[in-house]
N, C-alpha and C positions, 0 to 999 in steps of 0.2 A: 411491462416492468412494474414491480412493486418495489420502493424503498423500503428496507429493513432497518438499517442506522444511519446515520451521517454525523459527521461531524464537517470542523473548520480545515480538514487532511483529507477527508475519506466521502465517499458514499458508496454502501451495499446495496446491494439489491439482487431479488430475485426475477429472472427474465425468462421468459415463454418463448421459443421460436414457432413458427411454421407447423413443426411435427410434434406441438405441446409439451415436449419435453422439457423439465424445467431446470434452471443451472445458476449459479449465483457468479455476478459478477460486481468486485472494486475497485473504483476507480479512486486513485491517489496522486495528491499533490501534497507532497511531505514538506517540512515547516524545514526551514534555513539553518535553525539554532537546534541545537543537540539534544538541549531538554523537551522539545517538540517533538522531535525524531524516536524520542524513547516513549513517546505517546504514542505516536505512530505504531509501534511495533507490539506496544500494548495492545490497542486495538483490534489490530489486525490476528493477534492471537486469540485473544478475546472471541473474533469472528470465527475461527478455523476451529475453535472446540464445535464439537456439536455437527458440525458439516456434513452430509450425507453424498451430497451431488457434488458435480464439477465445478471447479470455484476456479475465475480468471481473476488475476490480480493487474490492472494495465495502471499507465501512469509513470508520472516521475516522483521519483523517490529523495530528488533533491540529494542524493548521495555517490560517491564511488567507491571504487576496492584501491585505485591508483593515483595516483597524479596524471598519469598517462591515458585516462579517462577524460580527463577536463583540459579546457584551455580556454586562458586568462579568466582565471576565479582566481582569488584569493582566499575561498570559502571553503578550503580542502578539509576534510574531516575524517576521510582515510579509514584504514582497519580499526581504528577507536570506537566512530560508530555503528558501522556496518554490523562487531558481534554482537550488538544490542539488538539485534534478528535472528 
């Protein structure tokens, strides 16, 4: 594995397996607050320009589409920030 970026949300990187073939993978742990979250998706854009190989994005995104998603948050932030993806 070689790191590519990182930040205080993310780390890239690009990762070899077995059959040397090489693939990039992100791992994410998206920020609570909103103006965080639209760094997040910066970012992550940011990384996806340019991209040639297979890119896994895994991780919590600290967000949902529903209420019906979560239970007992009061953190809900719903389709407001999701289209900021």
């Amino acid at each position: 594995m070689e790191v590519i970026r990182h930040s205080c949300q993310l780390v890239h990187m690009r990762v070899r397996w077995r059959d040397n073939q090489a693939w990039f993978l992100t791992m994410v742990y998206g920020a609570l607050k909103v103006v965080g979250m639209q760094t997040l998706w910066d970012d992550l854009f940011y990384i996806s320009n340019g991209l040639t190989r297979k890119w896994d994005v895994i991780g919590d995104f600290n967000s949902t589409l529903s209420t019906t998603e979560s239970i007992g948050s009061c953190n809900f932030h719903g389709h407001h920030v999701m289209h900021l993806f």
